[in-house]
N, C-alpha and C positions, 0 to 999 in steps of 0.2 A: 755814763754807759751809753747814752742816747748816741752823745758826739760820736763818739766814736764809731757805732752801726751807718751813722748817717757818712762818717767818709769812707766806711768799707763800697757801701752803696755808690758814692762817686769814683772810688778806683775801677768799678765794674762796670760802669757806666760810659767814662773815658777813653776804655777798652774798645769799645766797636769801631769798627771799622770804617772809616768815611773814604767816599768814592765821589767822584767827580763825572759826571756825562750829559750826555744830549739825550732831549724823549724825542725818542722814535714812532711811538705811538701812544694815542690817549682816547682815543675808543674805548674803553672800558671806563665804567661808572669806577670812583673810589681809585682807581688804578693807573700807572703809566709804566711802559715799558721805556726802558735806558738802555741808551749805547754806550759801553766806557772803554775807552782805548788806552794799551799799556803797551812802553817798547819795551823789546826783550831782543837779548844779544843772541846773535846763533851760537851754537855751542863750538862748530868747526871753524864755521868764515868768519867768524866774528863782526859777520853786519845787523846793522840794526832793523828791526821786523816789528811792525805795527801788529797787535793781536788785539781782537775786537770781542767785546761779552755783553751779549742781552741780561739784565738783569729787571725781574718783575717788582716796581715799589708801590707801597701805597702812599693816597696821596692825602690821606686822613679829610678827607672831604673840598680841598682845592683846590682848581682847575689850571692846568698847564697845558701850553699848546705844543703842537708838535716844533721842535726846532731848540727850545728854551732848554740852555744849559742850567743844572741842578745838580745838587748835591744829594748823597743819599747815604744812609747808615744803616748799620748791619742791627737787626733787632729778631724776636722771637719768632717763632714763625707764626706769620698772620694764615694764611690757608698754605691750601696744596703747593705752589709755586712763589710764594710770598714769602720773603724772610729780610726783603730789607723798606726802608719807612724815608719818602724824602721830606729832607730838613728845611732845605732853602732855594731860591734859585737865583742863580749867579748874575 
């Protein structure tokens, strides 16, 4: 019975969402904001269009400078603007 809680637990786990970007800012204690860029087609002309999204991570206590590409995963929400936690950096 164990087994099997412990791989529902990693199908849910797997699930989050990993993102890729650059910290744009690390002023904040515990925290770094990320730039993550994705192309997306236009729906008429059909060219390709860079869209850009701040997203706020924690850094569970290690420091990253500004510039340092990193990875970042979607987790619970840590406070008001928090909901993703970086994993590694690139």
């Amino acid at each position: 019975m164990k087994e099997k809680k412990n791989k529902e637990i990693e199908k849910i786990k797997g699930k989050r969402r990993r993102l890729r970007g650059i910290v744009v800012s690390a002023k904040m204690e515990k925290t770094v904001k990320v730039k993550v860029m994705r192309v997306v087609q236009h729906p008429r002309y059909r060219k390709y269009i860079k869209k850009y999204k701040n997203y706020i991570a924690d850094t569970k206590g290690k420091t990253y400078e500004v510039g340092d590409e990193v990875i970042i995963e979607e987790s619970r929400p840590i406070s008001k603007l928090k909901r993703w936690v970086v994993v590694s950096k690139v």
